[in-house]
Structure formats: C-alpha cells, structure tokens
PyMOL Python script that loads the backbone (N, CA, C, O; Angstrom):
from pymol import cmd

cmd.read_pdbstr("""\
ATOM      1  N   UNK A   1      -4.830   7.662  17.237  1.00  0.00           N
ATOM      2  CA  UNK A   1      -5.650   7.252  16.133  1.00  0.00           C
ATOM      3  C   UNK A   1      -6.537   6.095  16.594  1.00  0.00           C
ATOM      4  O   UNK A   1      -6.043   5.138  17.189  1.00  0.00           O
ATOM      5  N   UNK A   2      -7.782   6.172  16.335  1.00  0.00           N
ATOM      6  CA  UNK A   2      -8.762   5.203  16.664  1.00  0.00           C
ATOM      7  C   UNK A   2      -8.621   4.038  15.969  1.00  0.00           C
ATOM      8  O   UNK A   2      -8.253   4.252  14.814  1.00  0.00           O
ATOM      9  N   UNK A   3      -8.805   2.655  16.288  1.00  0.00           N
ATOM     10  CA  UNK A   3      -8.626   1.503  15.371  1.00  0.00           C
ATOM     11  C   UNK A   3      -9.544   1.579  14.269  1.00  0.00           C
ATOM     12  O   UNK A   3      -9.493   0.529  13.629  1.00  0.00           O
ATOM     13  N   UNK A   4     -10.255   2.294  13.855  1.00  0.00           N
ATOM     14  CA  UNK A   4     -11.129   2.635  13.172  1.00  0.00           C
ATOM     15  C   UNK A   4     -10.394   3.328  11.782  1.00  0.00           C
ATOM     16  O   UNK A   4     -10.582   3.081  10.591  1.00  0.00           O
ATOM     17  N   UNK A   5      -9.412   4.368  12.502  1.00  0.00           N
ATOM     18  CA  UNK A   5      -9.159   5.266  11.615  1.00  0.00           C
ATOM     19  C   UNK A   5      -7.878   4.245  11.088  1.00  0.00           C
ATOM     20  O   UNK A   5      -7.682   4.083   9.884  1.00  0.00           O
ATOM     21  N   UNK A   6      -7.172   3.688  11.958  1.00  0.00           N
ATOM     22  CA  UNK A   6      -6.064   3.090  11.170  1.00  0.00           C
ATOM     23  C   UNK A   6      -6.354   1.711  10.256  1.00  0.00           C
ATOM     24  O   UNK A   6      -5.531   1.009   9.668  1.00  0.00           O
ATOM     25  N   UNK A   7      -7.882   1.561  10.344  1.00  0.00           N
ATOM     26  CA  UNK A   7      -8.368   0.266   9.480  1.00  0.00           C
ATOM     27  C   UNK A   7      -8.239   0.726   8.221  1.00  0.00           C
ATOM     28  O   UNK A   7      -7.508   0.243   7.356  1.00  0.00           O
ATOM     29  N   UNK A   8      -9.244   2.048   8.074  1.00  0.00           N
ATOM     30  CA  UNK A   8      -9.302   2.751   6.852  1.00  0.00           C
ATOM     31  C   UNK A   8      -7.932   3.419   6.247  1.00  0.00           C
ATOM     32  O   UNK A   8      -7.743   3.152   5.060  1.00  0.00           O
ATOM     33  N   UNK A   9      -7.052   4.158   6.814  1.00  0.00           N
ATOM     34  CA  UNK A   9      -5.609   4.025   6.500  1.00  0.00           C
ATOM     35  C   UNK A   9      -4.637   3.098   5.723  1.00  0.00           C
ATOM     36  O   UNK A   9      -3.899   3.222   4.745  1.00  0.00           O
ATOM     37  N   UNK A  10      -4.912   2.270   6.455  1.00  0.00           N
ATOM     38  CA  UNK A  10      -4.480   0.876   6.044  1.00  0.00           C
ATOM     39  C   UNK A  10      -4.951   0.432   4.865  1.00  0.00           C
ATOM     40  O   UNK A  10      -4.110  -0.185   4.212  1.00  0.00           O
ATOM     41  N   UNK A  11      -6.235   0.561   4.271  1.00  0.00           N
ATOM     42  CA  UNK A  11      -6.932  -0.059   3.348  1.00  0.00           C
ATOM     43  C   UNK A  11      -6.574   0.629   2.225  1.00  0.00           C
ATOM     44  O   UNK A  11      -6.341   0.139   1.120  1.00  0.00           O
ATOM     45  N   UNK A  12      -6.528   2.010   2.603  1.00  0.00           N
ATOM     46  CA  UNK A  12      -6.417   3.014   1.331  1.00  0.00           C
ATOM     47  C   UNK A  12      -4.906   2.918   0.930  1.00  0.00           C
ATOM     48  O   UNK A  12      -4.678   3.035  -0.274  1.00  0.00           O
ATOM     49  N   UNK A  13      -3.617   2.680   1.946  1.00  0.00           N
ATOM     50  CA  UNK A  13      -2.541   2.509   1.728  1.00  0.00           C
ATOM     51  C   UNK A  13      -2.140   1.242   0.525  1.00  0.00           C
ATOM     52  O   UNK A  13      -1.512   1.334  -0.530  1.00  0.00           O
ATOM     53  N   UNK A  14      -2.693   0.244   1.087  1.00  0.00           N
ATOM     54  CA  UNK A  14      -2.738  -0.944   0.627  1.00  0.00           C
ATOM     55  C   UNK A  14      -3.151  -1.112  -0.637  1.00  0.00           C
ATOM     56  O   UNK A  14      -2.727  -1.935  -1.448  1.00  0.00           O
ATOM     57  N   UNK A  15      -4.206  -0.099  -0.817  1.00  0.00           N
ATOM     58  CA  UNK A  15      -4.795  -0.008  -2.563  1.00  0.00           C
ATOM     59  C   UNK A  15      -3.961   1.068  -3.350  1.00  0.00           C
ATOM     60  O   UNK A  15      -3.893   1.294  -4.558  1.00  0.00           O
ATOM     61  N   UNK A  16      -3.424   1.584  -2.403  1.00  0.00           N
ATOM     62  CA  UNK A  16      -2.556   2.386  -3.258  1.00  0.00           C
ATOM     63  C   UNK A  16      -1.567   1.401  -3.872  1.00  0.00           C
ATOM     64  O   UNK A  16      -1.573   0.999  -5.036  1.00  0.00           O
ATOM     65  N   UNK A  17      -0.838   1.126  -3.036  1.00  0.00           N
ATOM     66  CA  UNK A  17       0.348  -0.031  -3.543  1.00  0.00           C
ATOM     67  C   UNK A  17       0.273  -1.072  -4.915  1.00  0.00           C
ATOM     68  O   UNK A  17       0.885  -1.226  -5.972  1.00  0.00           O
ATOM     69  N   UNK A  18      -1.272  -1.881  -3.946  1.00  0.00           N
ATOM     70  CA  UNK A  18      -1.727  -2.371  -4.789  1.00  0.00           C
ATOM     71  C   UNK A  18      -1.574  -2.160  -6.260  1.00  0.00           C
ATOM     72  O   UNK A  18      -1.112  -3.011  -7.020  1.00  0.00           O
ATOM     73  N   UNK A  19      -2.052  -0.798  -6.670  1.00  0.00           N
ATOM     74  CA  UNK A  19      -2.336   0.180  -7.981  1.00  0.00           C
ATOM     75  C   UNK A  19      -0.937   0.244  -8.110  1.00  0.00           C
ATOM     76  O   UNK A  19      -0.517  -0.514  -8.985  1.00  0.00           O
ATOM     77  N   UNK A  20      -0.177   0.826  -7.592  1.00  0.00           N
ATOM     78  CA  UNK A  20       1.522   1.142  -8.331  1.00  0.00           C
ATOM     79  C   UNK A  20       1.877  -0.270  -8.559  1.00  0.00           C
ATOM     80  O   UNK A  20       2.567  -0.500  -9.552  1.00  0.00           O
ATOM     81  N   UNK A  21       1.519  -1.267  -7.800  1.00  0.00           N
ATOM     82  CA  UNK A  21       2.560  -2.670  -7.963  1.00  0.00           C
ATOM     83  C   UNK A  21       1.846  -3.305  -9.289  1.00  0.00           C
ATOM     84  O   UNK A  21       2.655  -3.814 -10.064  1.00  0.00           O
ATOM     85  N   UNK A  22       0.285  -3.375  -9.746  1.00  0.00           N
ATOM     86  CA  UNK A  22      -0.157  -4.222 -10.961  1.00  0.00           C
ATOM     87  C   UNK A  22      -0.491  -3.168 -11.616  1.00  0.00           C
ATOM     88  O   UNK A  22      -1.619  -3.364 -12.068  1.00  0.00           O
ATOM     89  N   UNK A  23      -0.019  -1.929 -11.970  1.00  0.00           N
ATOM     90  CA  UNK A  23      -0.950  -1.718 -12.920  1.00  0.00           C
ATOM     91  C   UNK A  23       0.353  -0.584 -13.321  1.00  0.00           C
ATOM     92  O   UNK A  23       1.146  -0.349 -12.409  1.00  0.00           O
ATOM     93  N   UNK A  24       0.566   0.089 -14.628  1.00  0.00           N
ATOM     94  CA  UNK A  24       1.668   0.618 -15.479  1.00  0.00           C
ATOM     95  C   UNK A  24       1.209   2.445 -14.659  1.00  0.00           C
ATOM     96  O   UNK A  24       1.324   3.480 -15.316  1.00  0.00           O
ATOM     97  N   UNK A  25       0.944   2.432 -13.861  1.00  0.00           N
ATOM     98  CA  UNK A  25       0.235   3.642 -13.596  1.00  0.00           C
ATOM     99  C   UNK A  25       1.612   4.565 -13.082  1.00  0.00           C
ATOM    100  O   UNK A  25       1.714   5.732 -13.458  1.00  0.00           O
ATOM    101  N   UNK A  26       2.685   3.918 -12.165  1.00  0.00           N
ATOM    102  CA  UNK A  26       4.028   4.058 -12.231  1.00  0.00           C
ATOM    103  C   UNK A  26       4.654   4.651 -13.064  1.00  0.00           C
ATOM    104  O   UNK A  26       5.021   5.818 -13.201  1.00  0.00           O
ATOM    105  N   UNK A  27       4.762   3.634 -13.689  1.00  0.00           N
ATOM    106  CA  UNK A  27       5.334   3.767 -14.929  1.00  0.00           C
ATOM    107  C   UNK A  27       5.577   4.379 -15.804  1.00  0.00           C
ATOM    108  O   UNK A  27       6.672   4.603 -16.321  1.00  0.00           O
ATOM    109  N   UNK A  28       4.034   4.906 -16.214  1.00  0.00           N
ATOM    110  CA  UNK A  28       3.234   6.011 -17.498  1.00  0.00           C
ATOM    111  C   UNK A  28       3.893   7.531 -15.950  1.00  0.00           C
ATOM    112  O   UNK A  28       3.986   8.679 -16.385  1.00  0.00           O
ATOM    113  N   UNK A  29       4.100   7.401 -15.042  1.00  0.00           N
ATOM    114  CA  UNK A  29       4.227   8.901 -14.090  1.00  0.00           C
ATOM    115  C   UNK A  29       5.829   9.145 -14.249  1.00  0.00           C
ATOM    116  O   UNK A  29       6.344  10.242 -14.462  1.00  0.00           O
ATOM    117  N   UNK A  30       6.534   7.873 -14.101  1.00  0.00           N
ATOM    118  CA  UNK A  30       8.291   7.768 -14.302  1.00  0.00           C
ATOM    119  C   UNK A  30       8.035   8.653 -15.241  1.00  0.00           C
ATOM    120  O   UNK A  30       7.876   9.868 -15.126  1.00  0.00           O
ATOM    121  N   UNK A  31       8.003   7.983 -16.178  1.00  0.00           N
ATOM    122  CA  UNK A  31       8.524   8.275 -17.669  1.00  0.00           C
ATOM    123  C   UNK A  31       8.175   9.590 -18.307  1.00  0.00           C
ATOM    124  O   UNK A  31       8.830  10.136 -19.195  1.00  0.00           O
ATOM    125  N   UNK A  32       6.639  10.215 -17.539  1.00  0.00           N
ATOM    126  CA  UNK A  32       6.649  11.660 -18.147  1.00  0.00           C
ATOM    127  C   UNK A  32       7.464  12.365 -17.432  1.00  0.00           C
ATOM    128  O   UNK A  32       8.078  13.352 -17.837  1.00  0.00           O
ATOM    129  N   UNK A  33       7.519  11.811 -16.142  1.00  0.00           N
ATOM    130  CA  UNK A  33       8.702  12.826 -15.317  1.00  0.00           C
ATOM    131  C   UNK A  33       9.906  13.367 -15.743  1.00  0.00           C
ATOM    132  O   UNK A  33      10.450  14.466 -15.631  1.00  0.00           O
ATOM    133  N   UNK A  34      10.343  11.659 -16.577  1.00  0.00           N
ATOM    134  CA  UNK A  34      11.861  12.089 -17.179  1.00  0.00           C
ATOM    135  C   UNK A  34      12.628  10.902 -16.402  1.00  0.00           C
ATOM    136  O   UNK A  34      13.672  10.507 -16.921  1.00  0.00           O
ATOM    137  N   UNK A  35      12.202  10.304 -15.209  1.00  0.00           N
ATOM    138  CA  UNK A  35      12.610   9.141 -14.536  1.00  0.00           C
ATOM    139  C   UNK A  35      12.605   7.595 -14.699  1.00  0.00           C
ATOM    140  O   UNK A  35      12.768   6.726 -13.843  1.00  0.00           O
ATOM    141  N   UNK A  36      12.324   7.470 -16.316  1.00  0.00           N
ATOM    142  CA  UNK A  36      12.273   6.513 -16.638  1.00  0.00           C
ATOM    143  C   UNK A  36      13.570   5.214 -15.853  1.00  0.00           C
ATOM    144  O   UNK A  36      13.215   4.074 -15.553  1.00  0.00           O
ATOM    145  N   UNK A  37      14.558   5.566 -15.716  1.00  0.00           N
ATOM    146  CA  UNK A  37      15.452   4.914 -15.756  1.00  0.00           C
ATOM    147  C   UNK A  37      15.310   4.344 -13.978  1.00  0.00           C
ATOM    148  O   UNK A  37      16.262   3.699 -13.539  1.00  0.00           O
ATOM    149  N   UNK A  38      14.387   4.559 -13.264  1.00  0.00           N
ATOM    150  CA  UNK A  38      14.261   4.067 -12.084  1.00  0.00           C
ATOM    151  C   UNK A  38      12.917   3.185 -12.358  1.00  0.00           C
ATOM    152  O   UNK A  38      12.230   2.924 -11.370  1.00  0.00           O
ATOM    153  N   UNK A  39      12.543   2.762 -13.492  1.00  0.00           N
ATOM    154  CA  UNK A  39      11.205   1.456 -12.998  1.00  0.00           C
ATOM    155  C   UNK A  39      11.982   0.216 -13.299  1.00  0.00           C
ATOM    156  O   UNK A  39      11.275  -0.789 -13.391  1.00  0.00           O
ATOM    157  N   UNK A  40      12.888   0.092 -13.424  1.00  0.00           N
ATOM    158  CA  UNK A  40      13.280  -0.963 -13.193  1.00  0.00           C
ATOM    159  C   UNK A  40      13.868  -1.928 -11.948  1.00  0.00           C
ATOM    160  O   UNK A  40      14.252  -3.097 -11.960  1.00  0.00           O
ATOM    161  N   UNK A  41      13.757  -0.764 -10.682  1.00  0.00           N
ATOM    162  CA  UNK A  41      13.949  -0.828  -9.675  1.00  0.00           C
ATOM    163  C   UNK A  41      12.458  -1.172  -8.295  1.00  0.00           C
ATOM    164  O   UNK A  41      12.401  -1.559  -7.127  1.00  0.00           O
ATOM    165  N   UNK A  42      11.681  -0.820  -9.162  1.00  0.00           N
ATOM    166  CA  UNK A  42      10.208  -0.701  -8.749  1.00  0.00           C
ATOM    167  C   UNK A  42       9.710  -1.847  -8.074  1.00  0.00           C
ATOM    168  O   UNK A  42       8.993  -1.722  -7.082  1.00  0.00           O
ATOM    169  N   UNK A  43      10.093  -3.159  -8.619  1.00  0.00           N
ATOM    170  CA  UNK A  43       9.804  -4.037  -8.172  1.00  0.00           C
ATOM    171  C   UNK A  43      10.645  -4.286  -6.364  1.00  0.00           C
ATOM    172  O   UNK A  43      10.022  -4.174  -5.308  1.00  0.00           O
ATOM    173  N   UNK A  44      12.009  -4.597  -6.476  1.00  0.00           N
ATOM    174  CA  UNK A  44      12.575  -4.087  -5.363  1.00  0.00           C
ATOM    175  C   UNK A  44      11.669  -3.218  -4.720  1.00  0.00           C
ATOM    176  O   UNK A  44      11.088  -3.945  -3.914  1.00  0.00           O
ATOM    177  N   UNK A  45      11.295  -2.268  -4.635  1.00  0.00           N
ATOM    178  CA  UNK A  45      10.374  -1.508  -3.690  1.00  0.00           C
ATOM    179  C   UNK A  45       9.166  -1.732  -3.500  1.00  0.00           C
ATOM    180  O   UNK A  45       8.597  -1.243  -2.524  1.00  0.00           O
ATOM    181  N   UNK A  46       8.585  -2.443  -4.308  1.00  0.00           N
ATOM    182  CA  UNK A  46       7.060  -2.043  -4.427  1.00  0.00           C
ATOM    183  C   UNK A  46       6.514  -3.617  -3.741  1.00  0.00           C
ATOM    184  O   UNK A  46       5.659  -3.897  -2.901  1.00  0.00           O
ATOM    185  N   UNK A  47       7.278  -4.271  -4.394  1.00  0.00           N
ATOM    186  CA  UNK A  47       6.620  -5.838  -3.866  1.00  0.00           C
ATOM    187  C   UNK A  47       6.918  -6.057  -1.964  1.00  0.00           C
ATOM    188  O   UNK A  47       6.097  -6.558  -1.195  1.00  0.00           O
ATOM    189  N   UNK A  48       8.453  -5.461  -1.535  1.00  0.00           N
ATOM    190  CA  UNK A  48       8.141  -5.213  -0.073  1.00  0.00           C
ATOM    191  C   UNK A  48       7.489  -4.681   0.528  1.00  0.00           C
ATOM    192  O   UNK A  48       7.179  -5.120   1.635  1.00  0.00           O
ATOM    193  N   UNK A  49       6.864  -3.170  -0.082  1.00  0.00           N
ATOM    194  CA  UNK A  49       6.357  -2.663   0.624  1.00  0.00           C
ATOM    195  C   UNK A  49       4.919  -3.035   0.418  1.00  0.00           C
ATOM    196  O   UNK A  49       4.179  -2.528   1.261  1.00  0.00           O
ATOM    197  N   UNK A  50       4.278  -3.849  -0.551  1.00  0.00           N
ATOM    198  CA  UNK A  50       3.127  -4.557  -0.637  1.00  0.00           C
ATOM    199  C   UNK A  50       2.235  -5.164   0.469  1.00  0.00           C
ATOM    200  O   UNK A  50       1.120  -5.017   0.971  1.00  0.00           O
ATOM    201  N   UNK A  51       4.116  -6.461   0.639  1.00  0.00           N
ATOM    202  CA  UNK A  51       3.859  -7.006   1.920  1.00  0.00           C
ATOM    203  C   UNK A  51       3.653  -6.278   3.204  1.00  0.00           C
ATOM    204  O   UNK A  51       2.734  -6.741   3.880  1.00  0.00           O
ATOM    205  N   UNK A  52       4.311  -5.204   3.732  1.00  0.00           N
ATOM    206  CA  UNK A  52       4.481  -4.458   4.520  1.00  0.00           C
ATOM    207  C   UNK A  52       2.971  -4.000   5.003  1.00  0.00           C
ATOM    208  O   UNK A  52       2.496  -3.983   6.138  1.00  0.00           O
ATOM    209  N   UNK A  53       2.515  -3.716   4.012  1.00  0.00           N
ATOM    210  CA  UNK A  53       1.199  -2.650   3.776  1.00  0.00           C
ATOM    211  C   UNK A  53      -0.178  -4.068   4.414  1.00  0.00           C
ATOM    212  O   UNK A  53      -1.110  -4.137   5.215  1.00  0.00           O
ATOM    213  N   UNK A  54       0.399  -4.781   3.603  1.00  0.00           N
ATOM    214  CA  UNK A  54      -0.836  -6.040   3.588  1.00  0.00           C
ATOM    215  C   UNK A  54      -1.150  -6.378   5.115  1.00  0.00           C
ATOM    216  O   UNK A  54      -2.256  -6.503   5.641  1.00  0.00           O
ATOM    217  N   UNK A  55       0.328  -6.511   5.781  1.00  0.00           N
ATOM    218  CA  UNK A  55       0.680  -7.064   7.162  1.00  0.00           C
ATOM    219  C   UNK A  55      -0.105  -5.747   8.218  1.00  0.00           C
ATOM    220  O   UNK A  55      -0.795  -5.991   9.207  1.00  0.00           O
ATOM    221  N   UNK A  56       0.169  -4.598   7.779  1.00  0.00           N
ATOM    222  CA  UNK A  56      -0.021  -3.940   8.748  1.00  0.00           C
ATOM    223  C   UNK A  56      -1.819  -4.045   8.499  1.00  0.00           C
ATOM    224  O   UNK A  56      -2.542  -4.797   9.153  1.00  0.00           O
ATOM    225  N   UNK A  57      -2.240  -3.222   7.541  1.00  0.00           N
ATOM    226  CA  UNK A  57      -3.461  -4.172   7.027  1.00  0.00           C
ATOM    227  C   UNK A  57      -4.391  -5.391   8.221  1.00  0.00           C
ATOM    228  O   UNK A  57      -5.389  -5.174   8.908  1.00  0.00           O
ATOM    229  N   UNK A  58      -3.729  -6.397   8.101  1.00  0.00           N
ATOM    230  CA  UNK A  58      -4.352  -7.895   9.351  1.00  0.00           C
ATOM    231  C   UNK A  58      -4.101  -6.349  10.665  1.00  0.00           C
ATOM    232  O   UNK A  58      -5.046  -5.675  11.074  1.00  0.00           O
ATOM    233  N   UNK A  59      -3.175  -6.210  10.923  1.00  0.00           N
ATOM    234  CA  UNK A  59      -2.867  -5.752  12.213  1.00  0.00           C
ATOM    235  C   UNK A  59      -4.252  -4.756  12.988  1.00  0.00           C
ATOM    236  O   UNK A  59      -4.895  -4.687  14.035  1.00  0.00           O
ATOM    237  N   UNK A  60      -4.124  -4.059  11.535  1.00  0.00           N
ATOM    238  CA  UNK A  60      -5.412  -3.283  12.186  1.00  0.00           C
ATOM    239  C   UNK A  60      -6.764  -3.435  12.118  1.00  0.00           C
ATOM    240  O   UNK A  60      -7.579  -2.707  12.686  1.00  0.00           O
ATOM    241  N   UNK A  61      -7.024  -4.428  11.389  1.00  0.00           N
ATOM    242  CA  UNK A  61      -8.228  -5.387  11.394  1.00  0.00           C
ATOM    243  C   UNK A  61      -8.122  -5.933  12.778  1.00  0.00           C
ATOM    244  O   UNK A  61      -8.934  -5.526  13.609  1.00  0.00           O
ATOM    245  N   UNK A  62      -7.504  -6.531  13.015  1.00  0.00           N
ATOM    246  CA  UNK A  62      -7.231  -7.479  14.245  1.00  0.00           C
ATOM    247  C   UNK A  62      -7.801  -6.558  15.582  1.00  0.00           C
ATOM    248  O   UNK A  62      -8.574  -7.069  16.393  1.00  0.00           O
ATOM    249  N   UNK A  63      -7.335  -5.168  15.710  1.00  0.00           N
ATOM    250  CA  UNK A  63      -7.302  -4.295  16.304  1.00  0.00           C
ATOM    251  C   UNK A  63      -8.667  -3.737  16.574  1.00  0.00           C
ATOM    252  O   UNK A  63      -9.275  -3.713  17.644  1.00  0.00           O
ATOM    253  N   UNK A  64      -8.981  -3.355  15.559  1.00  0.00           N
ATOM    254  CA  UNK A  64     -10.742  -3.372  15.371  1.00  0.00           C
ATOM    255  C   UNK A  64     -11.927  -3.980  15.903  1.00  0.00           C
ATOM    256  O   UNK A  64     -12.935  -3.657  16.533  1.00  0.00           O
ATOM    257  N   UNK A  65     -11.268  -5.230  15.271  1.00  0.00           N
ATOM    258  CA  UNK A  65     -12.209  -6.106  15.612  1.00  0.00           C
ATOM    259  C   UNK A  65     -12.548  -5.990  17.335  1.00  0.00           C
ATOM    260  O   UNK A  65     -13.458  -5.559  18.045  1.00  0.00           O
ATOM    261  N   UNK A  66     -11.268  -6.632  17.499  1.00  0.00           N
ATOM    262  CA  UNK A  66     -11.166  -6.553  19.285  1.00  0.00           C
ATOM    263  C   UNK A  66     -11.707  -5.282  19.476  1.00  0.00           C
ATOM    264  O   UNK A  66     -12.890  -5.436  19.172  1.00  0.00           O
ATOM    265  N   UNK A  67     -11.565  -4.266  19.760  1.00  0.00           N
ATOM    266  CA  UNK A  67     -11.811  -3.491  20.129  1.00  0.00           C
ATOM    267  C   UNK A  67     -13.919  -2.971  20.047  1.00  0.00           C
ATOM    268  O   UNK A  67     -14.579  -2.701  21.050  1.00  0.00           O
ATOM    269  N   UNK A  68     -14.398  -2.980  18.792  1.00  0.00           N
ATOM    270  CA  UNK A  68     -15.481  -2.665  18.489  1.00  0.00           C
ATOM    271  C   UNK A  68     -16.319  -3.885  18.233  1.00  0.00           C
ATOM    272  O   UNK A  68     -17.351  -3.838  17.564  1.00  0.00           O
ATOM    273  N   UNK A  69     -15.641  -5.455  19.024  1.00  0.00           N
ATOM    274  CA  UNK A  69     -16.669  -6.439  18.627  1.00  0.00           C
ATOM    275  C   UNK A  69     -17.590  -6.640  20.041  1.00  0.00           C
ATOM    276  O   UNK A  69     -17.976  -7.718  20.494  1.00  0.00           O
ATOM    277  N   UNK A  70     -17.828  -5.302  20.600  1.00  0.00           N
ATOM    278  CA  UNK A  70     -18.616  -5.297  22.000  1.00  0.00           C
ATOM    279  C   UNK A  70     -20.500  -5.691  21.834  1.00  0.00           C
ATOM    280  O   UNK A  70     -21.216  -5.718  22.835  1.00  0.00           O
TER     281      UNK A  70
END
""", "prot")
cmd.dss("prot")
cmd.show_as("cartoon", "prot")
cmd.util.cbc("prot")
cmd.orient("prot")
C-alpha cells in the first residue's frame, strides 16, 4: 500500500469512529437490530479504538509526508 493510500484509509477509518463515538448513529443501528443491550458497552470499545485510529492516523501522515515531500 502506497503512503498515499494508507493516509486516505486512515482518514476515512478515523471518521468513521469518529461518527460511531459522537453521534447516536450506533445506537439508533443497536437498537433496530434488537442489540440494544450492548451500547452500553460502546464506550469501552469505541473510545480505544478512537485513539488507536487517531495514532495510526499521525503515523501515516508522518509517512507521507516523508516520503512525497521531494
């Protein structure tokens, strides 16, 4: 994967998260599912993998940069 492609990866990952972690969008998907009884767990998942996402995120910026700041 080109540092290119994992910038954009990264970004779209990250806004995904983003979207499940602030916004009821989760939530309103649990609950028609029938899975209501797991958003209360959401946070546990969602706020690590936030960070996770954010971190990798710098990484491939970082990557980029170097790479295509010729």
């Amino acid at each position: 994967m080109t540092p290119k492609n994992t910038l954009i990866a990264s970004l779209v990952g990250t806004a995904v998260v983003a979207l499940c972690c602030f916004t009821p969008m989760l939530v309103i998907l649990l609950s028609a599912l029938g899975l209501a009884a797991w958003v209360g767990y959401l946070d546990v998942v969602l706020l690590p993998l936030l960070g996770i996402m954010v971190a990798l995120t710098v990484v491939a910026y970082r990557r980029h940069r170097r790479c295509c700041q010729k």
